[in-house]
C-alpha positions as CSV (number, residue, x, y, z in Angstrom):
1,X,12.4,0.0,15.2
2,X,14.9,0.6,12.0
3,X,14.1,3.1,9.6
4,X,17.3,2.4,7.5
5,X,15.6,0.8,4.7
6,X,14.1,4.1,4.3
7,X,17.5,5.5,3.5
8,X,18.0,4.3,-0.4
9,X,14.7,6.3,-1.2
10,X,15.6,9.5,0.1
11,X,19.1,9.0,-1.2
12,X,17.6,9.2,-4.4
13,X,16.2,12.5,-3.8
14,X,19.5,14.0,-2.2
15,X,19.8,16.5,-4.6
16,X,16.5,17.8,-4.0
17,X,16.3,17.4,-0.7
18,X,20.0,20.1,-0.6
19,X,18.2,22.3,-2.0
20,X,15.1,22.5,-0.4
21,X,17.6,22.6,2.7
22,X,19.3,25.4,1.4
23,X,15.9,27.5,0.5
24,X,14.8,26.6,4.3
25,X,18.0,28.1,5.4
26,X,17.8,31.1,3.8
27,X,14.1,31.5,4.3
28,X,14.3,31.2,8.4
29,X,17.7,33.6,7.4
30,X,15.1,36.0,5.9
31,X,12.5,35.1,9.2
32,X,15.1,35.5,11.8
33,X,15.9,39.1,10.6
34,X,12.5,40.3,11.3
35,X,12.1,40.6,15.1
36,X,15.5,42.7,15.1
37,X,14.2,44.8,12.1
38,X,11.2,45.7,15.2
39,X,13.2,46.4,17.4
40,X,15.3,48.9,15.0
41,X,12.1,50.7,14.4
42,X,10.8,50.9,18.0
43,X,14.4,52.0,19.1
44,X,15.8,54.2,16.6
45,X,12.8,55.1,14.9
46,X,9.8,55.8,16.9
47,X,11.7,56.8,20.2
48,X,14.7,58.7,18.9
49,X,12.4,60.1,16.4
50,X,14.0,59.3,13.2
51,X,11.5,59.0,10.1
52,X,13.6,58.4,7.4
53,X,15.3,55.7,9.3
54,X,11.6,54.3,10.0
55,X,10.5,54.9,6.3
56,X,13.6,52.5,5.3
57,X,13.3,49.7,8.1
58,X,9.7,49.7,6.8
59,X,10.5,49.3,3.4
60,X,13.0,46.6,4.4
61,X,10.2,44.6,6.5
62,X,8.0,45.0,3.4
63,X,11.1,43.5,1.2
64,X,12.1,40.9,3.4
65,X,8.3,39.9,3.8
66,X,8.2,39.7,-0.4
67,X,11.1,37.6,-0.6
68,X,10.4,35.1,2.3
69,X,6.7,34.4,0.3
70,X,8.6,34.0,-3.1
71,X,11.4,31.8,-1.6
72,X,8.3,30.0,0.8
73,X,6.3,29.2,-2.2
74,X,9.2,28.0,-4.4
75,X,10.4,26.0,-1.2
76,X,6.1,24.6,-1.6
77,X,6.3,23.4,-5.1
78,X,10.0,21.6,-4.9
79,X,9.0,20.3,-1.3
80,X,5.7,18.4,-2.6
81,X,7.1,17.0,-5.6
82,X,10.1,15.8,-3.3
83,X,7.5,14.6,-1.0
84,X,5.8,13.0,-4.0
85,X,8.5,10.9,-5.7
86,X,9.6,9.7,-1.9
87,X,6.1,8.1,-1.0
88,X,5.1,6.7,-4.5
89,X,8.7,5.1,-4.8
90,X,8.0,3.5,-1.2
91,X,4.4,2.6,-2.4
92,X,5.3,1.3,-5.7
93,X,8.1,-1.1,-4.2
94,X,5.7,-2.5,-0.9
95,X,3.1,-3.0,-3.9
96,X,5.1,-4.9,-6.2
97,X,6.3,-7.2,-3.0
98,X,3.1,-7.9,-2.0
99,X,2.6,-9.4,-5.6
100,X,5.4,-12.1,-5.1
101,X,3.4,-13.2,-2.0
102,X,1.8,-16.7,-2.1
103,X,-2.2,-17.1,-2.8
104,X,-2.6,-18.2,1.4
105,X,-0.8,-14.5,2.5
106,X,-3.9,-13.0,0.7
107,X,-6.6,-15.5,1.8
108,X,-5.2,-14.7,5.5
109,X,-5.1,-10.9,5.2
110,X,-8.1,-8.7,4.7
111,X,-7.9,-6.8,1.1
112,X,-8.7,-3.8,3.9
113,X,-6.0,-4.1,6.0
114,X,-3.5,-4.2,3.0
115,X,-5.0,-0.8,1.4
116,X,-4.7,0.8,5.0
117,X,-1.1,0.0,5.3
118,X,-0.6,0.8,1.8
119,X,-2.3,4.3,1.5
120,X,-2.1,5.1,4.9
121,X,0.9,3.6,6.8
122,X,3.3,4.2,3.9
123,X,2.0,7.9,3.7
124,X,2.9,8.3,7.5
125,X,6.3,6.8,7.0
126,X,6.7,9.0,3.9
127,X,6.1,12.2,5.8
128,X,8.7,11.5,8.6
129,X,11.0,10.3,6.4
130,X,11.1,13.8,5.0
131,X,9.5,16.0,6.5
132,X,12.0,15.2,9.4
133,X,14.6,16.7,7.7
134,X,12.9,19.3,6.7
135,X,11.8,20.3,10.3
136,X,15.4,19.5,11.5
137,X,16.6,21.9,9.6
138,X,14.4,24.5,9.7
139,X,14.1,24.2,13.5
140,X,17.1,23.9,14.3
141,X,18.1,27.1,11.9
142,X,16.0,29.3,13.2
143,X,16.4,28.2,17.0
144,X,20.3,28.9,16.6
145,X,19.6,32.2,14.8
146,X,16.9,32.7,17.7
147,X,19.6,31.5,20.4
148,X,22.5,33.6,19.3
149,X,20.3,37.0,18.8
150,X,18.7,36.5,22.2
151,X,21.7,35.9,24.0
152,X,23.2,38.7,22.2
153,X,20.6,41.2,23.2
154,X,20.2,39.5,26.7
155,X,22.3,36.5,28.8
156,X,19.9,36.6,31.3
157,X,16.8,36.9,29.5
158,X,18.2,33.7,27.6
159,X,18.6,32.1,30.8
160,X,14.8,32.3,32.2
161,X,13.6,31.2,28.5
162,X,15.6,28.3,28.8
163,X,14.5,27.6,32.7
164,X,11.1,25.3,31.5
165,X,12.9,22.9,28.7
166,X,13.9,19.9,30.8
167,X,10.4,19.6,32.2
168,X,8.8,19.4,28.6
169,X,11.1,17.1,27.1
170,X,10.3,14.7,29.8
171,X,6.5,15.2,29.1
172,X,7.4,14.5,25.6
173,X,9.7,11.8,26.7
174,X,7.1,10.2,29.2
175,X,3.8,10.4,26.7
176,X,6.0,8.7,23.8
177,X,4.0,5.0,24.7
178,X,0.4,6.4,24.9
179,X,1.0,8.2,21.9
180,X,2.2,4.7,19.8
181,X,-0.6,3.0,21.6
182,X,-3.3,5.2,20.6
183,X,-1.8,5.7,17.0
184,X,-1.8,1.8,16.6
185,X,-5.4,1.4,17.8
186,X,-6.7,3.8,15.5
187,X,-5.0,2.6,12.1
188,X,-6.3,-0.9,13.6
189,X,-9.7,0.0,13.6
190,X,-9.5,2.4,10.4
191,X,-8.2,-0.8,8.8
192,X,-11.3,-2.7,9.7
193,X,-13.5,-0.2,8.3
194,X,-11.5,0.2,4.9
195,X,-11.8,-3.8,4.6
196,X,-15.5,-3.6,5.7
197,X,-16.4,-1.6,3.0
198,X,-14.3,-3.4,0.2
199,X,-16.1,-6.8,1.1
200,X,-19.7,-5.0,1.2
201,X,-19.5,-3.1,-1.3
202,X,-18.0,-5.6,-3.6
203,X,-21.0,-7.7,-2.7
204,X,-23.9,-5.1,-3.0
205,X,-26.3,-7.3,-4.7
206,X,-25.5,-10.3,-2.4
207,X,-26.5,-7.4,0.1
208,X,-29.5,-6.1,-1.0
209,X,-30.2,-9.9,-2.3
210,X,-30.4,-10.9,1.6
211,X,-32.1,-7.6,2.5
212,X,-29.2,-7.2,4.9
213,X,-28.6,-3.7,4.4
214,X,-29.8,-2.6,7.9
215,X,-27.7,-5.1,9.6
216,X,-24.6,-4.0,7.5
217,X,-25.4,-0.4,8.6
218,X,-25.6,-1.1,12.0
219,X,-22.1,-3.0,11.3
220,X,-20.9,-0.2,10.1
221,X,-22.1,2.0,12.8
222,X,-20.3,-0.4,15.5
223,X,-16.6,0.0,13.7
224,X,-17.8,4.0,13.3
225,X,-18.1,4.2,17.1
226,X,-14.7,2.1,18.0
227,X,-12.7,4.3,15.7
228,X,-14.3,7.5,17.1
229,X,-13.3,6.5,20.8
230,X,-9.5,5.8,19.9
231,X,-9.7,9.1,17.6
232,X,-11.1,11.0,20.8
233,X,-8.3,8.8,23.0
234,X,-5.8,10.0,20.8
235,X,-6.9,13.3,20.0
236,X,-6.9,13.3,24.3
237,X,-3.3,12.8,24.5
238,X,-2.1,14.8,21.7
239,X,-3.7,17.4,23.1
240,X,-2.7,16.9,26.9
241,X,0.7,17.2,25.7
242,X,0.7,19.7,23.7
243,X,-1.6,22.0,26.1
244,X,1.3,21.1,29.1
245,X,3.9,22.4,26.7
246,X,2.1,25.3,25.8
247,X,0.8,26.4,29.6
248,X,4.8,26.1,29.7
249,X,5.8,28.4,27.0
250,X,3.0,31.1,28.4
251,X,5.0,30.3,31.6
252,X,8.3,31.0,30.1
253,X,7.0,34.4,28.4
254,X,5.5,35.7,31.1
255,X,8.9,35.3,33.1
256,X,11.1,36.6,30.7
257,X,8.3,39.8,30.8
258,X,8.8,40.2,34.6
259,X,12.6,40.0,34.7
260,X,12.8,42.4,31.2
261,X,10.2,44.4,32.4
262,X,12.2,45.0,35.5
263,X,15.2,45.7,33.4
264,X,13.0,48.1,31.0
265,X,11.8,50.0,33.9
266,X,15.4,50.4,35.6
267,X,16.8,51.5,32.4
268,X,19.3,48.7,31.8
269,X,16.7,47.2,28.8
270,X,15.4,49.2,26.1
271,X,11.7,48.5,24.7
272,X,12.9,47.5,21.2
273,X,14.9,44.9,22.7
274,X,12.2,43.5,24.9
275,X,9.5,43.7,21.9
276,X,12.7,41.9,19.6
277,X,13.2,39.2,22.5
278,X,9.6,38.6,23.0
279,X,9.5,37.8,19.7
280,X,12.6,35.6,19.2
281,X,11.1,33.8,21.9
282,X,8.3,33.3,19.8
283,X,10.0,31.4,17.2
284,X,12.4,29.8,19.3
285,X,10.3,28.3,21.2
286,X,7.9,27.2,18.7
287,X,11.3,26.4,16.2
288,X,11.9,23.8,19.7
289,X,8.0,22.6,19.9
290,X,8.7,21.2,16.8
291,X,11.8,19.7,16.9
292,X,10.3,18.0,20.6
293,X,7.3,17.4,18.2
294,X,9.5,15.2,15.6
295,X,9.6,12.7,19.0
296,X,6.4,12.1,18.9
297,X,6.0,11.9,15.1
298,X,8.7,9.2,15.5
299,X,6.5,7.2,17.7
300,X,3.6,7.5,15.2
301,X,5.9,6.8,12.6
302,X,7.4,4.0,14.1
303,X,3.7,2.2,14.3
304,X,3.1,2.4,10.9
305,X,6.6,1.4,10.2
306,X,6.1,-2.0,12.0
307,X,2.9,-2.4,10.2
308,X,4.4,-1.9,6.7
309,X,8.0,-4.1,7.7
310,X,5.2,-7.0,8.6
311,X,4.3,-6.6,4.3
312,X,7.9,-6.3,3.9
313,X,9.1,-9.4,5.9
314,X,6.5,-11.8,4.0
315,X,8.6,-14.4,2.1
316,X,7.7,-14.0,-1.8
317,X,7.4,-17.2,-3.7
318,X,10.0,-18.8,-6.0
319,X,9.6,-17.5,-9.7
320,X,13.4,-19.1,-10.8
321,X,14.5,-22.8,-10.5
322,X,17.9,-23.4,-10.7
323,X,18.4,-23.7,-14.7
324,X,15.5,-21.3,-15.3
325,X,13.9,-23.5,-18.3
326,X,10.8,-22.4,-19.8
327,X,8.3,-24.5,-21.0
328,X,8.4,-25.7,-24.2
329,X,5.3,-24.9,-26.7
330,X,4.5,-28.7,-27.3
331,X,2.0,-30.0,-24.4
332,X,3.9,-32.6,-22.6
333,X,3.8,-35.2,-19.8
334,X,2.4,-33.9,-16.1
335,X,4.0,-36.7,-13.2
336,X,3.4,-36.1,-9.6
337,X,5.6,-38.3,-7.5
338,X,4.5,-39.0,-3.8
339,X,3.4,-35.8,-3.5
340,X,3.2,-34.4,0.0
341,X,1.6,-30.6,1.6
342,X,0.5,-29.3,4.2
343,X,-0.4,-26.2,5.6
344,X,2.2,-24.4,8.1
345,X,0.1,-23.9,11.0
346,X,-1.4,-27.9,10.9
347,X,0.2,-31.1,10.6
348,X,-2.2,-32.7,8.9
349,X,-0.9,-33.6,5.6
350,X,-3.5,-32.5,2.6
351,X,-2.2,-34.6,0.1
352,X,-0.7,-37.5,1.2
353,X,2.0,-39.5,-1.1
354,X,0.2,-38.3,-4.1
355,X,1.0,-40.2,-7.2
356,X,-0.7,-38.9,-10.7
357,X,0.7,-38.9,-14.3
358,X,-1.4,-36.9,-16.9
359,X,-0.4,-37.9,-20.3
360,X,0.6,-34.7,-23.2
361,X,-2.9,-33.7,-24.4
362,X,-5.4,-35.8,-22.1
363,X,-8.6,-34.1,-20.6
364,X,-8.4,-35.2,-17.0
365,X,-11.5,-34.9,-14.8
366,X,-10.5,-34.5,-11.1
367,X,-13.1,-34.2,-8.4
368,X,-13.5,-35.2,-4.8
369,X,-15.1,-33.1,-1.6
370,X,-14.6,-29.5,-0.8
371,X,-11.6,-29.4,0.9
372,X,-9.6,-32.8,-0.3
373,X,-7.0,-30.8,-1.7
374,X,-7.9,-30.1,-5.6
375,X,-7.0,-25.9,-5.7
376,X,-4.0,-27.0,-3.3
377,X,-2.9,-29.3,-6.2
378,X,-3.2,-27.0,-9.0
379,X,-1.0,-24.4,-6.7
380,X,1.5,-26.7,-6.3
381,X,1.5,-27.5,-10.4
382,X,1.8,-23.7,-11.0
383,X,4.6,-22.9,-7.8
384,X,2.1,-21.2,-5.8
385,X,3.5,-23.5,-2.9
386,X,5.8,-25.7,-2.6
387,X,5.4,-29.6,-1.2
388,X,6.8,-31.0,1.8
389,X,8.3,-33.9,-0.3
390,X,7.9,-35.2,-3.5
391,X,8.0,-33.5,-6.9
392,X,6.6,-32.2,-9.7
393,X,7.8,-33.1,-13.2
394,X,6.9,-31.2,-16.3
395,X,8.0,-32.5,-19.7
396,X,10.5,-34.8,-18.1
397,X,11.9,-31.9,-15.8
398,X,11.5,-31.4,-12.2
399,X,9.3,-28.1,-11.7
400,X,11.8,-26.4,-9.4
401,X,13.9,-26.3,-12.9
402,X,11.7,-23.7,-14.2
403,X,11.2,-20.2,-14.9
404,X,7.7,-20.2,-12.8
405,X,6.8,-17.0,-14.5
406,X,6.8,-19.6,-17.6
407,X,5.1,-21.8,-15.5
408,X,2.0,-19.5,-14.3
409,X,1.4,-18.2,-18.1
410,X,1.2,-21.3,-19.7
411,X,-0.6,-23.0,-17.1
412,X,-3.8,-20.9,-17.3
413,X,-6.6,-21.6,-14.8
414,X,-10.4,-21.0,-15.8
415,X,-12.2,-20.3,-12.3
416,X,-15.5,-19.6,-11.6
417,X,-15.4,-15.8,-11.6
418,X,-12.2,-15.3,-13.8
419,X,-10.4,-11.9,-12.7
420,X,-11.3,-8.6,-14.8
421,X,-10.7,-5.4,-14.0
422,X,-11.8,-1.8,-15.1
423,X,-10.9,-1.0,-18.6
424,X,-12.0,-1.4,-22.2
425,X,-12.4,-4.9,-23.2
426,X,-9.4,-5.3,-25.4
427,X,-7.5,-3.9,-22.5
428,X,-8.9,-7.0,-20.7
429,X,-8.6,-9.7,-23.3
430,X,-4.5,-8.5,-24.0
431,X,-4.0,-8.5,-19.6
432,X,-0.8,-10.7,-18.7
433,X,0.0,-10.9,-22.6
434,X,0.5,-7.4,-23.1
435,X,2.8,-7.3,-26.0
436,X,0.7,-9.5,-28.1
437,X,-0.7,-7.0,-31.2
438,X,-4.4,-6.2,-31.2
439,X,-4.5,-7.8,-34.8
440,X,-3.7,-11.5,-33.1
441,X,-5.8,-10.6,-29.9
442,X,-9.3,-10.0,-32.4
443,X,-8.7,-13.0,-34.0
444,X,-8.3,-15.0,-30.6
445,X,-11.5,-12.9,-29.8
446,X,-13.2,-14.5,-32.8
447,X,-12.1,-18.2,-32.5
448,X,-13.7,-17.9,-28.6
449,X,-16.8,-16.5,-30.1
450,X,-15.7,-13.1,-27.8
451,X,-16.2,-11.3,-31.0
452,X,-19.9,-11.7,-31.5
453,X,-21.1,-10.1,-28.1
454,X,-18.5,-7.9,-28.6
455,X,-20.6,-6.1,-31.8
456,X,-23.3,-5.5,-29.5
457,X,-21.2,-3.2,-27.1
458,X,-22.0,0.2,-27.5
459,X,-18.4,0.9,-28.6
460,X,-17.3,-2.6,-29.3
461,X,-13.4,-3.3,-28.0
462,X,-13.6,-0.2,-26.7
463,X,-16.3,0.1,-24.0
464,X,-15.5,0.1,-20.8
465,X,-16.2,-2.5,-18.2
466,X,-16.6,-2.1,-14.7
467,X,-14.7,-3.5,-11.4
468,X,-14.7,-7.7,-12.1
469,X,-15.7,-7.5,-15.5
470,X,-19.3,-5.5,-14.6
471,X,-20.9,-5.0,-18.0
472,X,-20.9,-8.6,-19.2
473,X,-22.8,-11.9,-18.1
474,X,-20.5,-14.5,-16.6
475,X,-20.8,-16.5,-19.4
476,X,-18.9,-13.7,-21.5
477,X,-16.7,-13.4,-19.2
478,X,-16.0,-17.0,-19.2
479,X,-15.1,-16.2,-22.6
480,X,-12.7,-13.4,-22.3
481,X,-10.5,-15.2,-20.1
482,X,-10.3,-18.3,-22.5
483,X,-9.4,-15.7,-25.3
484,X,-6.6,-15.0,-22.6
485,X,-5.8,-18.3,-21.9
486,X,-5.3,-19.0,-26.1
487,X,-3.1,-16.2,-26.4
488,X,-1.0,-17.1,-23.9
489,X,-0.1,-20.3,-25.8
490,X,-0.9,-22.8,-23.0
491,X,1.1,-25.6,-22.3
492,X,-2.0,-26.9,-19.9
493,X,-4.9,-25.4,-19.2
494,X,-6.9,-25.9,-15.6
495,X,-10.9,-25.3,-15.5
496,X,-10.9,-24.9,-11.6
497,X,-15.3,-25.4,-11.1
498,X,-15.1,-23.0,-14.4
499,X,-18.7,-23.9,-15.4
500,X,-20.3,-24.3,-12.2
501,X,-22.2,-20.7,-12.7
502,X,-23.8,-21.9,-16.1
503,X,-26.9,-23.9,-17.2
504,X,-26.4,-27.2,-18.5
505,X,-26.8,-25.7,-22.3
506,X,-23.6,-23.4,-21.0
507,X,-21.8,-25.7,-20.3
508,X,-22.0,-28.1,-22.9
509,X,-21.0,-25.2,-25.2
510,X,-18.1,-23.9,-22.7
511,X,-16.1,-27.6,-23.1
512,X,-16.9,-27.6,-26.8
513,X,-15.5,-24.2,-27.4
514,X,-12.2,-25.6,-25.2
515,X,-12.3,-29.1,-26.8
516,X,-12.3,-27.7,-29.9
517,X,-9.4,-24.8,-29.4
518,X,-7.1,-26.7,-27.2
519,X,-7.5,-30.0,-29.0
520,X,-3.4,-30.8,-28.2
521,X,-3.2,-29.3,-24.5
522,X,-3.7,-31.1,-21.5
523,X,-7.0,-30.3,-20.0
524,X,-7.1,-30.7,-16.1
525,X,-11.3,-30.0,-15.2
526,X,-12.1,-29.5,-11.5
527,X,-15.2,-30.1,-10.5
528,X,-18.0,-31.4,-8.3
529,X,-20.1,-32.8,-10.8
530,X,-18.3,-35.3,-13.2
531,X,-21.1,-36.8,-14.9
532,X,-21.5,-33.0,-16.6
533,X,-18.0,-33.0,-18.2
534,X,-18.2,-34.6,-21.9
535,X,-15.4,-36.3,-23.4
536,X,-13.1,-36.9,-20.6
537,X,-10.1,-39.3,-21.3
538,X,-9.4,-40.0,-17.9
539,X,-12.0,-39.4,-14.7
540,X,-9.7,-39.6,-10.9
541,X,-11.1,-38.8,-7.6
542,X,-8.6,-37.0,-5.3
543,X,-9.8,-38.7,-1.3
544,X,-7.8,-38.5,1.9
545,X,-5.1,-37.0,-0.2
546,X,-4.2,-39.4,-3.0
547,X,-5.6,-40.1,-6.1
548,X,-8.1,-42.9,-6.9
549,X,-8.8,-43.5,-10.6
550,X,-12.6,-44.2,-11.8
551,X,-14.1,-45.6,-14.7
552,X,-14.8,-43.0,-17.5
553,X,-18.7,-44.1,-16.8
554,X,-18.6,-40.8,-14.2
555,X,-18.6,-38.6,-17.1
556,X,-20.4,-38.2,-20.6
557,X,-19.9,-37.9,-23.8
């Protein structure tokens, strides 16, 4: 368990991180002085009767009190923006690497599990990584101040305080498993709940649709009741240990009040220095809790560390092929040659010596069962996955020669339920061509017929759609993402099943409006129904993964 990687991130805080160091160092400065300030006042105040000398220690406590709340809330405000940059710098990068991951690491992992680790994991990590050295420092400051004053005022009182520390750093030492155990458990089963209620509540009319919403309750109430028996688990151990290490420290106090008690009474001790003592003991021993307490948040740490490396050690796709071409703006020539895949956990090939050439500008119908291999195709075309053997040629150029961030844009795919997100509707129509000027994304808007449902919007380009595109039908929606697809100048376009959520009306107009706007791309349609796409140059069933052409009888028009 390695938390070097965490090193570059609070490198680049160093600076802030000194001195929030050096403003905990003075402040447990400023703490330590206290007890000895009582003991001042007890000894050469009160008892030998001084009250000018008690006015001014007074005054002093007062002063020293003033400053430590000035320099503790400054210490606040730099700490939390520290804290801050540190865990959104460690989100951010996890984040962006999940988004080089291929399509099958997201159909595998829960949406739930990844906001868990994301939110929660990194936050965990985020705290050790600095509030450790934070509570290094301050600990160990204020223990050494403690140690030196205490041994000062009293070697052997030092010596009883110290008798108990072996036995409580093995209880820490021996509790460090069922502490990680427990801590895993429950960010396990808070995971399942956080993905429960993305996939229910992003399917609330499917929900209320079944009249399940009783038996998702009672779902929900089963994951409820696991997590609350790990919390109580954990919350069992946490407190076992910590109520052993207390019963320890009362242990240690009431020892050092017997033997300096003793002392007080026989005249070798004054009552200051006990009352002082007493109270260095105080802070040194809770100054050592927490420095015995960083071992246990390393183990807690050091779960959610292991969940996060497991985003970390995902291999991201290819984006750059060896010459980094980009596609050219003409439509050209799309040759697969004995094309091979398969999935890593089965043998089984999906597409099997798979042989098609799609000629510059053709509308090709594809179609075949669920499961032959079509959406596996169209991911190898865009470098979503790479074959076993065989290759891909675009334009007369193998596609591990490409820039597949070229490749992705300008191969746009049409699906079923195209991908919007919350935000106006121009921000949706200008997503993954963001530096395209409004000016050209209205007139896409116009040529897609966008423009005329648009004028009914309460405040036109402007409103503001829900989560998925909530607001508009899935028809308009349709339509957004082909104003998308034209602005993105596409060298191919892919309708994967595009149409399969519109009447026949619909869909008549959907492959007119694309007929008509990509006359010169290649058109590759996906689909179950054949005999509903019009004008098709070319009609190929994909079966036991290889292609088998049909007659163009299998669609209209």
């Amino acid at each position: 368990m390695s938390f070097r990687w965490l090193w570059p991130y609070v490198r680049r805080q160093w600076s802030a991180i000194l001195a929030v160091m050096a403003l905990a160092a003075l402040t447990s400065a400023l703490a330590a002085a206290q007890p000895y300030l009582s003991k001042l006042i007890i000894d050469d105040g009160l008892i030998d009767r001084h009250f000018k000398l008690l006015i001014v220690l007074c005054v002093t406590v007062v002063a020293l009190a003033a400053c430590g709340f000035a320099l503790g809330a400054l210490n606040r405000l730099w700490y939390v923006r520290l804290s801050g940059k540190v865990l959104f710098a460690i989100r951010e990068d996890v984040y962006a690497h999940i988004l080089t991951l291929p399509p099958r690491f997201f159909r595998l992992r829960p949406v739930g599990d990844l906001v868990t680790r994301l939110d929660g994991d990194v936050a965990e990590i985020q705290r050790f990584s600095t509030d450790s050295v934070l509570a290094l420092v301050n600990g160990v400051l204020l223990l050494v101040f403690s140690a030196g004053i205490m041994l000062a005022m009293s070697p052997v009182l030092t010596l009883v305080a110290l008798g108990t520390l072996p036995l409580q750093l093995l209880v820490r030492h021996r509790a460090r498993q069922p502490v990680a155990d427990s801590t895993l458990e429950v960010r396990e089963s808070r995971a399942a709940i956080t993905d429960f209620l993305v996939e229910t509540l992003g399917a609330a009319k499917a929900v209320q649709s079944s009249g399940a919403e009783q038996f998702e309750r009672e779902r929900l109430s089963r994951l409820n009741r696991g997590l609350l028996q790990r919390v109580i688990r954990q919350q069992l151990i946490g407190y076992g240990v910590g109520a052993f290490t207390s019963m320890l420290s009362h242990m240690t106090t009431a020892m050092v009040f017997i033997v300096g008690g003793w002392a007080v009474i026989h005249g070798s001790l004054t009552i200051g220095t006990l009352v002082a003592f007493t109270a260095y003991l105080a802070r040194g021993t809770g100054s050592a809790t927490s420095l015995m307490g960083l071992y246990t948040a390393y183990q807690r740490a050091g779960v959610s560390l292991k969940r996060v490396q497991e985003l970390r050690a995902a291999q991201p796709m290819r984006t750059r092929g060896r010459e980094v071409r980009v596609l050219p703006a003409h439509a050209g020539v799309i040759c697969v040659q004995h094309l091979s895949f398969h999935y890593p956990e089965s043998e089984h090939n999906v597409l099997d010596d798979l042989n098609l050439e799609i000629a510059a500008g053709t509308k090709l119908v594809l179609f075949g069962e669920s499961g032959a291999g079509k959406s596996t195709l169209i991911d190898l075309l865009r470098g979503f996955a790479e074959p076993v053997s065989g290759r891909i040629e675009l334009d007369g150029h193998g596609l591990e020669d490409y820039d597949l961030h070229s490749v992705r844009g300008r191969i746009p795919v049409l699906e079923t339920d195209p991908a919007l997100f919350r935000g106006t509707v121009l921000e949706n129509l200008q997503y993954g061509n963001f530096e395209v000027p409004g000016e050209q994304v209205i007139s896409a808007a116009k040529l897609t017929g966008v423009d005329q449902f648009v004028a009914t919007l309460p405040n036109g380009y402007a409103t503001v759609l829900g989560a998925r595109g909530a607001g508009l039908s899935t028809g308009q929606r349709q339509r957004v993402a082909v104003s998308r697809a034209l602005l993105g100048a596409p060298f191919a376009l892919v309708l994967d099943e595009a149409t399969s959520n519109l009447d026949a009306a619909a869909v008549r107009g959907m492959h007119e409006l694309i007929d008509r706007i990509f006359t010169h791309q290649t058109r590759i349609v996906i689909t179950h129904a054949p005999q509903a796409v019009p004008r098709a140059d070319r009609v190929v069933e994909l079966c036991a993964g290889r292609i088998i052409e049909r007659p163009r009888a299998c669609a209209y028009g």
